[in-house]
KELUM-833961 format. One line per 4 residues: number of its first residue (from 1); their letters; for each residue x, y, z of C-alpha. Coordinates in pm, 1 decimal. Example, Ala and Ser with C-alpha at 12.3 -4.5 7.8 and 13.67 -1.06 7.14 Angstrom:
2
1	AS	1230.0,-450.0,780.0; 1367.0,-106.0,714.0
# end
This chain:
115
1	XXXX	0.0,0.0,0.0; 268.9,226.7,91.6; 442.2,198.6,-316.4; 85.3,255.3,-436.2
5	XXXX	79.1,617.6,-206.7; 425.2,692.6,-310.7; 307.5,654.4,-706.4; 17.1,919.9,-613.7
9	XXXX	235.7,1174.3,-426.1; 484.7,1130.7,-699.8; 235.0,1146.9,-968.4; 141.0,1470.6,-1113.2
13	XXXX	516.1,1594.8,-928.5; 773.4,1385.7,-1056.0; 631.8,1092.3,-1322.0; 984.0,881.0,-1349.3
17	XXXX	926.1,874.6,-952.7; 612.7,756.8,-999.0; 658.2,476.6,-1254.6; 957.7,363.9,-1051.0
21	XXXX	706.7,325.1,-742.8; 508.2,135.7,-992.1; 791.7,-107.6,-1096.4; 861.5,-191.9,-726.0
25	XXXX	552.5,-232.9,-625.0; 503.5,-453.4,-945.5; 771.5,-685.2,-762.8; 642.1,-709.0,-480.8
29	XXXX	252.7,-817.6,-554.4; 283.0,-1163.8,-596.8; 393.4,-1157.6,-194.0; 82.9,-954.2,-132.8
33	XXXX	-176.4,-1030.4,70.0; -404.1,-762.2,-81.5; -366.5,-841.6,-431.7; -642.5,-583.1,-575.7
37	XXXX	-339.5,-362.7,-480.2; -276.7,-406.4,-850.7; -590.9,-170.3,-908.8; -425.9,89.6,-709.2
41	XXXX	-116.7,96.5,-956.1; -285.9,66.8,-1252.3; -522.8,423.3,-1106.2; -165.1,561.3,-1075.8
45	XXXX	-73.6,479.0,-1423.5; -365.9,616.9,-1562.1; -296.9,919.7,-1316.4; 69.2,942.7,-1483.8
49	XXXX	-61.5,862.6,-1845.5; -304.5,1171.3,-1783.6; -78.7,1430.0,-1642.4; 142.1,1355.9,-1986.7
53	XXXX	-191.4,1428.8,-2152.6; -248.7,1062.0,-2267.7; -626.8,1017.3,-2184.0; -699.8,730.8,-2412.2
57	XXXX	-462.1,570.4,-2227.4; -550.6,692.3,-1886.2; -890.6,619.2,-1921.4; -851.5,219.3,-2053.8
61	XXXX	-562.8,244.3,-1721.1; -839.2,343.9,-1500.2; -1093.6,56.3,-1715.6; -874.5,-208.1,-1559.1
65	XXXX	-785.9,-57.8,-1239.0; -1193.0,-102.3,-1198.1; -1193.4,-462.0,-1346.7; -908.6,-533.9,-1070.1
69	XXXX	-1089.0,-370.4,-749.8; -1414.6,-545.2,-851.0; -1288.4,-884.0,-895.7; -1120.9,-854.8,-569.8
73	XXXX	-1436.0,-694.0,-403.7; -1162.8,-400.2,-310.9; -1399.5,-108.8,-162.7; -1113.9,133.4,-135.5
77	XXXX	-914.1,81.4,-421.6; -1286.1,39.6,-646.6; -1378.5,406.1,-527.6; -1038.5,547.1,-609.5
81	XXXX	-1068.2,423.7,-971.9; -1430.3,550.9,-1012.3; -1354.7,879.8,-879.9; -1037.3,906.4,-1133.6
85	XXXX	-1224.2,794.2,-1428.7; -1523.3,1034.8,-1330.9; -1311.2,1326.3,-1314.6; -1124.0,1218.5,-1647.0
89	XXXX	-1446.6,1241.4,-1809.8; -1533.7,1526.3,-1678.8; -1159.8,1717.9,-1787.9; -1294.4,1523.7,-2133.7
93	XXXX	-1617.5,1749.7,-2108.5; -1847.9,1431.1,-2047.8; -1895.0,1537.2,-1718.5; -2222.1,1424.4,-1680.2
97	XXXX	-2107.6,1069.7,-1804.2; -1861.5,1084.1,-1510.9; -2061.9,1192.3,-1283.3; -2308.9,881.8,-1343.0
101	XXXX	-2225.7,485.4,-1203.6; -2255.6,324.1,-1495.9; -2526.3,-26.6,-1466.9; -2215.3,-239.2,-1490.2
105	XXXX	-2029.0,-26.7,-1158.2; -2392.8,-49.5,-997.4; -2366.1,-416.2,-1029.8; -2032.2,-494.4,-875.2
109	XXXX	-1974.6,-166.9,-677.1; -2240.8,74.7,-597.4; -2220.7,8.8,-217.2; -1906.7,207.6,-207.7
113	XXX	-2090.7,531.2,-262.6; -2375.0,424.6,-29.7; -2149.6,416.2,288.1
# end
């Protein structure tokens, strides 16, 4: 957890810094015992991708960042993945779309925003 706060901090500061966090991080995940952390690093990549003003990119990182917290029934790192792919949209000028849980979210996380 600690790599995957590093990788935000270091994010939209220093984005070498932050893909380094993600290699070591990377590393260490098979020793996990919270393997949805893998959701957290791929919200960072998409964070990274957009700050370099990649948002196809960003947005199909934060796509499987949500695939990876909802397979692992990860609240936390779910939410964190929404929220960046809600405000991507809404930088896009869908921000309507990104404001909305989609039917598919509903299905497998829409108890994170009811707590």
């Amino acid at each position: 957890r600690a790599r995957t706060l590093l990788c935000d901090y270091w994010s939209e500061r220093e984005p070498v810094a932050a893909r380094t966090q993600i290699a070591a991080a990377r590393t260490l995940l098979a020793q996990a015992r919270r393997p949805s952390l893998a959701a957290g690093l791929q919200t960072c990549e998409g964070e990274v991708l957009e700050y370099a003003g990649d948002n196809a990119g960003a947005r199909a990182a934060f796509e499987e960042a949500i695939r990876i917290a909802s397979q692992g029934r990860d609240d936390e790192m779910l939410a964190s993945a929404l929220f960046s792919r809600g405000y991507l949209l809404g930088v896009q000028g869908e921000y309507a779309a990104g404001q909305l849980v989609t039917q598919n979210d509903e299905n497998i996380g829409f108890g994170v925003f009811a707590r």
